[in-house]
ROLUM-162362 format. One line per field, with one value per residue (C-alpha): residue number from 1; residue in one letter; x negated, y, z. Coordinates in steps of 0.1 Angstrom, whole numbers, padded with zeros to 4 digits, always signed. Layout:
pos: (NUM/...)
code: (A/...)
X: (X/...)
Y: (Y/...)
Z: (Z/...)
END
This chain:
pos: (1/2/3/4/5/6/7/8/9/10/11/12/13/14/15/16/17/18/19/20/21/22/23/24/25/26/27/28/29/30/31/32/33/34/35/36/37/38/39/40/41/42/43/44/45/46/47/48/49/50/51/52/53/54/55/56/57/58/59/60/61/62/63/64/65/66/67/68/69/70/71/72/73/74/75/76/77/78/79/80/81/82/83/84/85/86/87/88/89/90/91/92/93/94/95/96/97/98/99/100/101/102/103/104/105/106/107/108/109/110/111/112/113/114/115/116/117/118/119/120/121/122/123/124/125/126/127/128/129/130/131/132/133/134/135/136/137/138/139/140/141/142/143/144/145/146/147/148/149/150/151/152/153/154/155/156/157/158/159/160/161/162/163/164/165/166/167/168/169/170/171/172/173/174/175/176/177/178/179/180/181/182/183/184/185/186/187/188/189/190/191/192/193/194/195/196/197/198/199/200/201/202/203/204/205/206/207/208/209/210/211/212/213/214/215/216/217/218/219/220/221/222/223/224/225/226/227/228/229/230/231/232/233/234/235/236/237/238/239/240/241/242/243/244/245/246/247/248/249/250/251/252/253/254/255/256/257/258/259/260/261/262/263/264/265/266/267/268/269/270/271/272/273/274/275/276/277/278/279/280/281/282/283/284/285/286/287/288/289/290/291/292/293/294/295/296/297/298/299/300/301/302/303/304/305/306/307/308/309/310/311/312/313/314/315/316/317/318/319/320/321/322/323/324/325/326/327/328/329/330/331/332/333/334/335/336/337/338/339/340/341/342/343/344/345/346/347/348/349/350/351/352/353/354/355/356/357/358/359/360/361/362/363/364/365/366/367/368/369/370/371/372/373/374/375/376/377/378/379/380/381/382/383/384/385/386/387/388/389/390/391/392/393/394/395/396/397/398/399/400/401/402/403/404/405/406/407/408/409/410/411/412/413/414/415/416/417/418/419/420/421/422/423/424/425/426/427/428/429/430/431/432/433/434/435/436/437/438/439/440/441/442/443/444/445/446/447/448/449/450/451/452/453/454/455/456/457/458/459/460/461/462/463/464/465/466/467/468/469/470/471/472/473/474/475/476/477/478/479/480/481/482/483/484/485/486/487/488/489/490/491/492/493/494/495/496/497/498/499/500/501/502/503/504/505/506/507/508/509/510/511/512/513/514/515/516/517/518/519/520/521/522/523/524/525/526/527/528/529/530/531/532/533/534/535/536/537/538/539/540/541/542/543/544/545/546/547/548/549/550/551/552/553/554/555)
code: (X/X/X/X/X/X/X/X/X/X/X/X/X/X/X/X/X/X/X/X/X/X/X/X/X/X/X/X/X/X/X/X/X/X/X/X/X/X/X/X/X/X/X/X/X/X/X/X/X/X/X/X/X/X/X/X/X/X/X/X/X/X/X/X/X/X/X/X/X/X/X/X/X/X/X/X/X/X/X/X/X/X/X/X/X/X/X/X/X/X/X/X/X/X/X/X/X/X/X/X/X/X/X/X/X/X/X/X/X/X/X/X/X/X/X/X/X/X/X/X/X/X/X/X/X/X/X/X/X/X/X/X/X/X/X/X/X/X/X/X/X/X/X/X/X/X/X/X/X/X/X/X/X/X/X/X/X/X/X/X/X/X/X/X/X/X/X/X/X/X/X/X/X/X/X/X/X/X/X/X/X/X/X/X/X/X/X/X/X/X/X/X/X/X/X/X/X/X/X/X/X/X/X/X/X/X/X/X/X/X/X/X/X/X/X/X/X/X/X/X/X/X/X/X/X/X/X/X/X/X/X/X/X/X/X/X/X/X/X/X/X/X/X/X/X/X/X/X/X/X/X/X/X/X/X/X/X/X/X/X/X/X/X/X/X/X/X/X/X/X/X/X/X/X/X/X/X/X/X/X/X/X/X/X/X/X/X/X/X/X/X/X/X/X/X/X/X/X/X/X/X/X/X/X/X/X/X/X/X/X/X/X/X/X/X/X/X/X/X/X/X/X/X/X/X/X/X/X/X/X/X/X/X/X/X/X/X/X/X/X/X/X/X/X/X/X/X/X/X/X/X/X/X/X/X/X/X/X/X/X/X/X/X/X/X/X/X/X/X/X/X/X/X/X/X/X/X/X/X/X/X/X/X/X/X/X/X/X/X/X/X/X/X/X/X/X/X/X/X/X/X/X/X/X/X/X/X/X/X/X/X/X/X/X/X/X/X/X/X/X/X/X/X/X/X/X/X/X/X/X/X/X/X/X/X/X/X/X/X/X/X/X/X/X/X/X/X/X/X/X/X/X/X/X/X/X/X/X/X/X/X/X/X/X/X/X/X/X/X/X/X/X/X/X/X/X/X/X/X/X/X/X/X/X/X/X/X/X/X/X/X/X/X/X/X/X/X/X/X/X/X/X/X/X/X/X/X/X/X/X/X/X/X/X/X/X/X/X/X/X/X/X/X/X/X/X/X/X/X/X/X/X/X/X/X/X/X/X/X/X/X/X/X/X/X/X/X/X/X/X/X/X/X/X/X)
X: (-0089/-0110/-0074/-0057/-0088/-0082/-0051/-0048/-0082/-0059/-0033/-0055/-0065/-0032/-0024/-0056/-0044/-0009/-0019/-0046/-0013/+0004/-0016/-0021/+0010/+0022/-0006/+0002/+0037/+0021/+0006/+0036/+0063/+0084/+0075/+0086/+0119/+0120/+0114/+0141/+0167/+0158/+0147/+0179/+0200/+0197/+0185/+0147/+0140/+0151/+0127/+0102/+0111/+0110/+0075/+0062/+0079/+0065/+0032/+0026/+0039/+0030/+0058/+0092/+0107/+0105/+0117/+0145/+0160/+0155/+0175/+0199/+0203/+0201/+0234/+0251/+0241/+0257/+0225/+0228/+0250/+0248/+0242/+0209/+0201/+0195/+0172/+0149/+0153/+0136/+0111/+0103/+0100/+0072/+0058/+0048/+0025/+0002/-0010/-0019/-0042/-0056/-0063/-0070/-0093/-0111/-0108/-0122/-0149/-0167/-0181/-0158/-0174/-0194/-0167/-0145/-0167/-0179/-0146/-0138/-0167/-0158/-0126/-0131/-0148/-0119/-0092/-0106/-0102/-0079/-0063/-0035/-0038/-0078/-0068/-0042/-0065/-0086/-0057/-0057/-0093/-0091/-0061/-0076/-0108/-0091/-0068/-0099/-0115/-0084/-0086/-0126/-0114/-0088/-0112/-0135/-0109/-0089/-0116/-0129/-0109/-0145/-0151/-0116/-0103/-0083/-0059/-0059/-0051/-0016/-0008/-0015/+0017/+0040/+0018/+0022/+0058/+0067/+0098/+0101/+0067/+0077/+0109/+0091/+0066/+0089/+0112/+0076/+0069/+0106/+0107/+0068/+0082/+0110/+0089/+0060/+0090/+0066/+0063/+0023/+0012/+0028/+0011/-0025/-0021/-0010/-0039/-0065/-0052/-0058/-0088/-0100/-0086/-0058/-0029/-0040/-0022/+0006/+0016/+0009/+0028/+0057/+0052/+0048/+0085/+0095/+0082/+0103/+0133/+0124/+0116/+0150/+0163/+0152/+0175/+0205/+0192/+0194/+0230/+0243/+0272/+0270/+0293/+0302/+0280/+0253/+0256/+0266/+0230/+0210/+0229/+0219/+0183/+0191/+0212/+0183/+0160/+0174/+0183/+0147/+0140/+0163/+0149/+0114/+0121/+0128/+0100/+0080/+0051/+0049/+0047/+0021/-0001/+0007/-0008/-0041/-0046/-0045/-0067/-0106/-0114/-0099/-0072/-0089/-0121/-0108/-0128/-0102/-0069/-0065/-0066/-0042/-0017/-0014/-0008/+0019/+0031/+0036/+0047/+0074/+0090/+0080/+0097/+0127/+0133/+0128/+0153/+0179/+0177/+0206/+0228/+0228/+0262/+0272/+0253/+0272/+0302/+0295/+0279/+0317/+0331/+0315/+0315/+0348/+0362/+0365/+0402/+0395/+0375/+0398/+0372/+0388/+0381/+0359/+0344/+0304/+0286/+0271/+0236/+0210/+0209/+0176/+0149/+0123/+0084/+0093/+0096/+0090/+0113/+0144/+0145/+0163/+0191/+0193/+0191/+0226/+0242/+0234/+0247/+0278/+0284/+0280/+0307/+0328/+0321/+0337/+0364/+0376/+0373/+0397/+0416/+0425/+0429/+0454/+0471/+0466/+0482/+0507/+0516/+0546/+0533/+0514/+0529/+0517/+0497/+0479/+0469/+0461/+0438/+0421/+0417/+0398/+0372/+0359/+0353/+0338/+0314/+0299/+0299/+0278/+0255/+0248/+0243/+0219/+0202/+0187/+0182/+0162/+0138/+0133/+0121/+0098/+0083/+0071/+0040/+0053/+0034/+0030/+0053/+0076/+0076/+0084/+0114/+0125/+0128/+0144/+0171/+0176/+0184/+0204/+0227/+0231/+0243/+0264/+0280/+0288/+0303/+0329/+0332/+0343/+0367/+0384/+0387/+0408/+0426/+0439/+0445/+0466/+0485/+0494/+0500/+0528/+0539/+0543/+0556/+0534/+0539/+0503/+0512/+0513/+0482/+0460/+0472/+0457/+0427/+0420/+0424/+0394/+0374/+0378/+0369/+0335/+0327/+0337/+0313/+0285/+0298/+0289/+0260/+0242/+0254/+0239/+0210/+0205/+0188/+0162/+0138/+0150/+0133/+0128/+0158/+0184/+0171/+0176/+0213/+0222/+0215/+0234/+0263/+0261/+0263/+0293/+0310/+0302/+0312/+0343/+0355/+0342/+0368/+0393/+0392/+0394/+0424/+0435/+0429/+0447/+0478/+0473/+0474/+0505/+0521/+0517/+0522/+0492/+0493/+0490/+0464/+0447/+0446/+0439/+0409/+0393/+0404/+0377/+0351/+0351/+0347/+0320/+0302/+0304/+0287/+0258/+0254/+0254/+0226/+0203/+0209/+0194/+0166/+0159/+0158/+0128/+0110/+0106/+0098)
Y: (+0197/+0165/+0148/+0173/+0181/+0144/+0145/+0169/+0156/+0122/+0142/+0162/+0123/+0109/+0146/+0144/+0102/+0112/+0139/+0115/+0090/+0118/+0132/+0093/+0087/+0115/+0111/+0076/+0088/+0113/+0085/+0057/+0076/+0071/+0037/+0037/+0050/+0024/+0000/+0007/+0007/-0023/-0047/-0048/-0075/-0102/-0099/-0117/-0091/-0062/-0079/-0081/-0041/-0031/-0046/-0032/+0006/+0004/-0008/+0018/+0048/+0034/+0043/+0019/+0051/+0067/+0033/+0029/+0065/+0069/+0034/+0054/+0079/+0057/+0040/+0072/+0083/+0048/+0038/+0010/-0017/-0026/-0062/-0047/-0021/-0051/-0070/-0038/-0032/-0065/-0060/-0024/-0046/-0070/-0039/-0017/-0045/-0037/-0008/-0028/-0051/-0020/-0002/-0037/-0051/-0016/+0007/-0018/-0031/-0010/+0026/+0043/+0083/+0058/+0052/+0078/+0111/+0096/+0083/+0124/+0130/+0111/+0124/+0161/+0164/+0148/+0177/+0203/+0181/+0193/+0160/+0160/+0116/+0126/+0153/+0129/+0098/+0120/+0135/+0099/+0091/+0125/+0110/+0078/+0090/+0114/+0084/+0066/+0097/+0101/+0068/+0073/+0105/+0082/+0056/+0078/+0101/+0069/+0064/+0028/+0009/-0001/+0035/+0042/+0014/+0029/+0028/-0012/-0011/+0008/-0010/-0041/-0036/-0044/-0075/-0114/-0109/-0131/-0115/-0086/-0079/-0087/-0069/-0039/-0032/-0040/-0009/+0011/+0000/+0015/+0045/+0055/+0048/+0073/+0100/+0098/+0094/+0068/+0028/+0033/+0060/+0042/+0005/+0024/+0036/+0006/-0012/+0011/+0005/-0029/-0023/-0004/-0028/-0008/-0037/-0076/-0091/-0106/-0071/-0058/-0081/-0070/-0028/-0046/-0055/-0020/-0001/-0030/-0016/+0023/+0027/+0018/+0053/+0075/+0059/+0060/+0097/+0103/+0084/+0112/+0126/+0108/+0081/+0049/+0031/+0050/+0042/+0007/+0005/+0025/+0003/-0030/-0022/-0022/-0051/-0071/-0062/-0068/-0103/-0104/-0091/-0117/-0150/-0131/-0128/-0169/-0181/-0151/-0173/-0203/-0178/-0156/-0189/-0205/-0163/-0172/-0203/-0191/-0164/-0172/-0160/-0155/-0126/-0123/-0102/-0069/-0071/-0097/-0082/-0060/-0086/-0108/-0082/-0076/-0114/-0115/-0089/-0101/-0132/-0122/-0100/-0128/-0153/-0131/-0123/-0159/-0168/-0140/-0137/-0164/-0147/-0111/-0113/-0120/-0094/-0073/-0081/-0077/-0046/-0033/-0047/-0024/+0007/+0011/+0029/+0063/+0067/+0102/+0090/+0090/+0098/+0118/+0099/+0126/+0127/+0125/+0109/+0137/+0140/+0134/+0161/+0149/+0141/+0118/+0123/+0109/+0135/+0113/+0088/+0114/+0122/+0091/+0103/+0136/+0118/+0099/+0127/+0148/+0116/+0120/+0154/+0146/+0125/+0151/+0172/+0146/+0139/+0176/+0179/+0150/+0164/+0199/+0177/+0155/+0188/+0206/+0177/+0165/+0194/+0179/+0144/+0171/+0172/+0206/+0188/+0169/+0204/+0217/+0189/+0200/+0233/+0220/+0203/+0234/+0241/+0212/+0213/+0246/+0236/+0202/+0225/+0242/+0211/+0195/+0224/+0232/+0195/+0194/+0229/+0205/+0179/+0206/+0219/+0187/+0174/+0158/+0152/+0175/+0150/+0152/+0190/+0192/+0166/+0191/+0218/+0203/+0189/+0224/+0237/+0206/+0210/+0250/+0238/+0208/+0236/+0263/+0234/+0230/+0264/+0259/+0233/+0252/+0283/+0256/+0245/+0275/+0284/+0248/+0256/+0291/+0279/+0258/+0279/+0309/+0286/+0301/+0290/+0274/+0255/+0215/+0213/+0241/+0215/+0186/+0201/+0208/+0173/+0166/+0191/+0178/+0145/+0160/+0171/+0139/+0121/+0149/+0140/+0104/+0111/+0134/+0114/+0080/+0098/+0109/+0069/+0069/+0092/+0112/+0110/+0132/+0110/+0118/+0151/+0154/+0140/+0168/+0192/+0179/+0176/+0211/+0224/+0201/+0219/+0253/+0248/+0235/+0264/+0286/+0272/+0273/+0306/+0318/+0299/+0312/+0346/+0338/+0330/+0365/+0382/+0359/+0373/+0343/+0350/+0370/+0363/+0323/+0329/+0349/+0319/+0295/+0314/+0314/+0277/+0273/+0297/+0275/+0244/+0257/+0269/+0234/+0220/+0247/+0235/+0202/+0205/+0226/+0192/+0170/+0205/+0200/+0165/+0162/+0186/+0167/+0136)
Z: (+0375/+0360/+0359/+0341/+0315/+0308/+0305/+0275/+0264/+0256/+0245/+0221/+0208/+0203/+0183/+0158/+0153/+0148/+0122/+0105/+0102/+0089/+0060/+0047/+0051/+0030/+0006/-0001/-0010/-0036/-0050/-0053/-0040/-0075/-0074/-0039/-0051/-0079/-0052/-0029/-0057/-0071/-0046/-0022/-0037/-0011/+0024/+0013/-0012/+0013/+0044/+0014/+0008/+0043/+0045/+0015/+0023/+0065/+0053/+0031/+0046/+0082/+0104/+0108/+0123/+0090/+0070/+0092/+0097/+0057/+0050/+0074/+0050/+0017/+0034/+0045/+0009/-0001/-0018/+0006/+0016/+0054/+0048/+0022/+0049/+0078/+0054/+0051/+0083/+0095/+0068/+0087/+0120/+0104/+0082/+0114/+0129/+0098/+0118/+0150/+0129/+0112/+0145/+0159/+0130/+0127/+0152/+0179/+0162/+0147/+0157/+0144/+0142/+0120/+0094/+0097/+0090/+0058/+0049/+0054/+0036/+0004/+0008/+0006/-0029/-0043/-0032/-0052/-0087/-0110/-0117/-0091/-0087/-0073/-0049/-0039/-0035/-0014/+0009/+0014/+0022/+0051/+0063/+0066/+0084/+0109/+0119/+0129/+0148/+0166/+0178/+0182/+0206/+0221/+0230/+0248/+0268/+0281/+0313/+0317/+0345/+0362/+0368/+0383/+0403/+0417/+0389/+0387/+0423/+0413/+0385/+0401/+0423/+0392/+0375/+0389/+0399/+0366/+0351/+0367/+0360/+0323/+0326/+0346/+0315/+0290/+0303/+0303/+0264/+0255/+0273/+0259/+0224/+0232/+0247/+0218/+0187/+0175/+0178/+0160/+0186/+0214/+0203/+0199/+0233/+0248/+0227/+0240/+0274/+0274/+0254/+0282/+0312/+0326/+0319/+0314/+0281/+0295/+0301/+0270/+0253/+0273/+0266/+0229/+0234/+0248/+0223/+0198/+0214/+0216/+0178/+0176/+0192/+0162/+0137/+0159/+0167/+0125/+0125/+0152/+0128/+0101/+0079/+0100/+0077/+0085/+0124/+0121/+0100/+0130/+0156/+0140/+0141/+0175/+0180/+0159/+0184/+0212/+0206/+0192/+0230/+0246/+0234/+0237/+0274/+0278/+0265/+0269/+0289/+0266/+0237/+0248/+0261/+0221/+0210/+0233/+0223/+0184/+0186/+0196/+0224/+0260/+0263/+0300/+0279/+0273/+0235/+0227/+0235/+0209/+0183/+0207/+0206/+0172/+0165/+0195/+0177/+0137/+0151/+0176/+0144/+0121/+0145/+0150/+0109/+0104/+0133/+0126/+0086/+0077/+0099/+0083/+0077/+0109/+0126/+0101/+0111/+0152/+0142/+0124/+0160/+0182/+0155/+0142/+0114/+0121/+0122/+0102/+0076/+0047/+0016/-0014/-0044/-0052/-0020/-0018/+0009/+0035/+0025/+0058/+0078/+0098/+0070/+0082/+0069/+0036/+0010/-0020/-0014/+0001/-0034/-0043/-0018/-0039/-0073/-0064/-0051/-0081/-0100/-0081/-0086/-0125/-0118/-0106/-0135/-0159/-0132/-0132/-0174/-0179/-0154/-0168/-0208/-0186/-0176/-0209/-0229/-0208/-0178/-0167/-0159/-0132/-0094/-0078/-0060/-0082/-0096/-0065/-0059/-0090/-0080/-0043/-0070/-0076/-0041/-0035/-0060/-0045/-0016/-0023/-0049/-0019/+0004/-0027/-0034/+0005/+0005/-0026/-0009/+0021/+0005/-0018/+0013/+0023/+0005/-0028/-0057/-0088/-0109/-0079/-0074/-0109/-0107/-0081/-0105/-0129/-0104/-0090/-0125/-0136/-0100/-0110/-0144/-0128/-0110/-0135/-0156/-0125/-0125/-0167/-0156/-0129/-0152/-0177/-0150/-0139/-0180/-0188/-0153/-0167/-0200/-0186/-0163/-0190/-0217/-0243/-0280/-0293/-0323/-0320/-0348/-0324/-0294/-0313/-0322/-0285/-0276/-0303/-0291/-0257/-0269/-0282/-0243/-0227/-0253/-0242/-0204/-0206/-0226/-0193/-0167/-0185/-0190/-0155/-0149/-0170/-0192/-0218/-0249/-0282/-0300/-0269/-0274/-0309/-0300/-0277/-0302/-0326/-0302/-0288/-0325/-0337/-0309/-0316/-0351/-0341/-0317/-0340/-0367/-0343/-0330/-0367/-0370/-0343/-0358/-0391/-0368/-0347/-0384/-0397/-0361/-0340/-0299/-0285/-0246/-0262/-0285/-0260/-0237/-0262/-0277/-0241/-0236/-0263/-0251/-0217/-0236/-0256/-0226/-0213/-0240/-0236/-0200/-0212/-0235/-0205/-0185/-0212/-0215/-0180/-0178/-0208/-0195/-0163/-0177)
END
């Protein structure tokens, strides 16, 4: 019975630390997250500003898991390139050693009931302020202090080897057997990794283990390199069904590793000697191991991104050799990049996934527009298929409103900032607008298609005065879509009114010529059509100016 009360009494530990990691985690995000996003846009051009961005990102939101499977999705998304997604993927390697100092550094020095309950204490105040950056900046401080009594709980449920020999006695039967001892632990480090879904929960147990005299650090340097390898399994897990680029991306996190693993492994007993020798200290004192292990760790990833980092592009390329091109992959031109279907704890920054493909679908807007003026002006340059290529547009623009839209409610019900909660709502209404201007631009497909088909007499001069108007819309097109990067201000504003009323005006003096030619007996069925060619091209010009709406208010 004792066993099994300690059991879940560790178990209850490793769920309040995991929860503690959590809430800072995701209050951290409140409080950067958009320059987060900024961040991973910007700082990918060459492989050292993507290790530097991995770093920054992994440090901050303390879990390479979450890094990794989100640079998953930024590539399926095709935010990112492969070759970027490797630098930021070493950069995650070297980021998530920032929590074995901190749990190191901290959480075995001090008493921690000590620091963390005030740290709570400060902490809680600060939620009930109005100001949304305090509450957040509190959420932070709770965070920070429950990670510390988890590992206070942790501490005291993992029992002290000295009153439970018995356990050295088993564990002893796989240490001094050199490699296989190495090799023995290593496969223990991976397969915790895997069971617990997380390379920080994993290293504080394995820490706290050592801490407590259960492995020596020989061993612990080897479960170090397991749980190296078993971090790896989540972003392959996110790849499951996604673009090739996506799984070559989670597969060289993996390849990286493991050849980080396999020169490890050589000279894995001059290494960890150099590791003792550094720190002050012998690694035989169980106060000292913790702050061994987190140097054997930064400088085995440090080691292997300084080792592996000029040959990016040829892991890129070995990476393409054992994940080939899925033969079925053929991409529409209009085709978007599946959004993510596993979203890791990173709510602020999966927005950035959901900003390009709402960029993308704006793209398909002015891609189905010029399509039906194409038809409209010239219908028999048109093959039938080419028109009913159009036509699918339509189809797929509901369909990825629909895939954007859930999305964009995930991401809302994890915790996101009050600026980011209100991005959200203006996203959702500029997508529903996106998608009822598709819904315009299939409704003049299918009236230039019967227009030709029909033969209808619309003068040349009402022909021409459609190809202006159209003009107006692809100006108002470009205008959105540009403004979809960057804040929209009172001018841009003041711009999209003007061009939503020069093209009212204009189909309302159309349609009254249009009129004066019913009168003079011009062909109804013709007019008919023509008159609600213009009432669809209108209406795309209203939607137009509730993107621009929608886009000030959130800024």
């Amino acid at each position: 019975m004792n066993t099994v009360s300690s059991l879940f009494t560790i178990l209850g530990s490793l769920g309040v630390f995991l929860f503690g990691m959590k809430v800072m985690s995701e209050a951290i995000q409140k409080v950067a997250g958009h320059r987060l996003r900024a961040l991973m846009r910007t700082m990918t051009q060459n492989r050292f500003l993507g290790v530097f961005t991995g770093l920054l990102v992994t440090m901050l939101i303390q879990s390479s898991s979450a890094t990794t499977v989100m640079v998953v999705s930024f590539v399926n998304a095709q935010l990112l390139t492969l070759v970027e997604s490797i630098g930021i993927i070493m950069g995650a390697n070297l980021g998530t050693t920032g929590t074995f100092w901190l749990v190191s550094a901290l959480g075995f020095k001090f008493s921690l009931s000590k620091i963390a309950l005030p740290i709570i204490g400060v902490g809680l105040p600060l939620i009930f302020f109005k100001k949304a950056h305090v509450r957040d900046f509190g959420e932070l401080l709770i965070g920070f202090g429950i990670l510390f009594l988890g590992l206070s709980f942790l501490k005291t449920a993992v029992p002290d080897i000295k009153s439970h020999p018995e356990v050295l006695s088993f564990i002893q039967h796989y240490t001094d057997h050199g490699i296989f001892s190495v090799l023995f632990f290593f496969v223990v480090g991976t397969i915790l990794t895997i069971v617990v879904q997380s390379s920080s929960v994993a290293g504080a147990i394995t820490i706290t283990m050592a801490y407590k005299g259960w492995i020596d650090f020989p061993s612990a340097a080897a479960i170090i390199l397991g749980e190296n390898v078993g971090t790896t399994i989540t972003a392959n897990l996110a790849a499951i069904g996604t673009s090739t680029a996506a799984v070559r991306s989670a597969r060289a996190h993996l390849i990286f590793n493991l050849i980080g693993v396999i020169w490890m492994l050589i000279v894995f007993t001059p290494f960890v000697n150099m590791v003792d020798a550094l720190v002050p200290g012998q690694a035989t004192d169980q106060k000292n191991i913790p702050i061994h292990m987190a140097l054997f760790h930064t400088l085995f990833n440090f080691c292997n991104i300084a080792l592996l980092i000029g040959f990016v592009p040829q892991i890129a390329k070995l990476v393409k050799r054992f994940v080939k091109d899925k033969s079925a992959e053929e991409p529409h031109p209009e085709k978007f990049a599946y959004l993510s279907s596993p979203l890791p704890q990173t709510g602020e920054l999966n927005l950035a996934e959901a900003e390009n493909e709402i960029q993308r679908m704006a793209d398909l807007t002015k891609t189905m527009f010029q399509g039906f003026t194409d038809l409209f002006e010239n219908p028999q340059s048109k093959s039938k298929k080419e028109i009913e290529e159009l036509k699918k547009m339509e189809e797929l623009s509901d369909q990825r409103a629909l895939e954007i839209t859930t999305y964009l409610l995930r991401c809302s019900a994890g915790q996101l900032s009050e600026t980011s909660l209100t991005k959200v709502t203006a996203l959702l209404r500029i997508v529903a607008e996106f998608e009822d201007i598709c819904d315009c631009c299939y409704r003049l497909t299918i009236s230039a298609e019967r227009n030709h088909r029909k033969q209808y007499e619309i003068p040349e001069k009402a022909r021409n005065e459609v190809e202006r108007f159209a003009k107006s819309i692809l100006e108002f097109m470009d205008f959105y879509r540009e403004s979809l990067t960057r804040e929209v201000t009172s001018k841009d504003m003041k711009r999209a009114n003007e061009l939503e009323d020069e093209i009212d005006s204009f189909r309302k003096a159309l349609r009254k010529e249009s009129v004066v030619r019913l009168q003079s007996g011009g062909q109804v069925k013709g007019e008919i059509l023509y008159i609600d060619v213009l009432n669809n091209i209108e209406k795309i010009g209203n939607h137009s100016r509730n993107i621009l709406q929608a886009l000030r208010q959130e800024a």
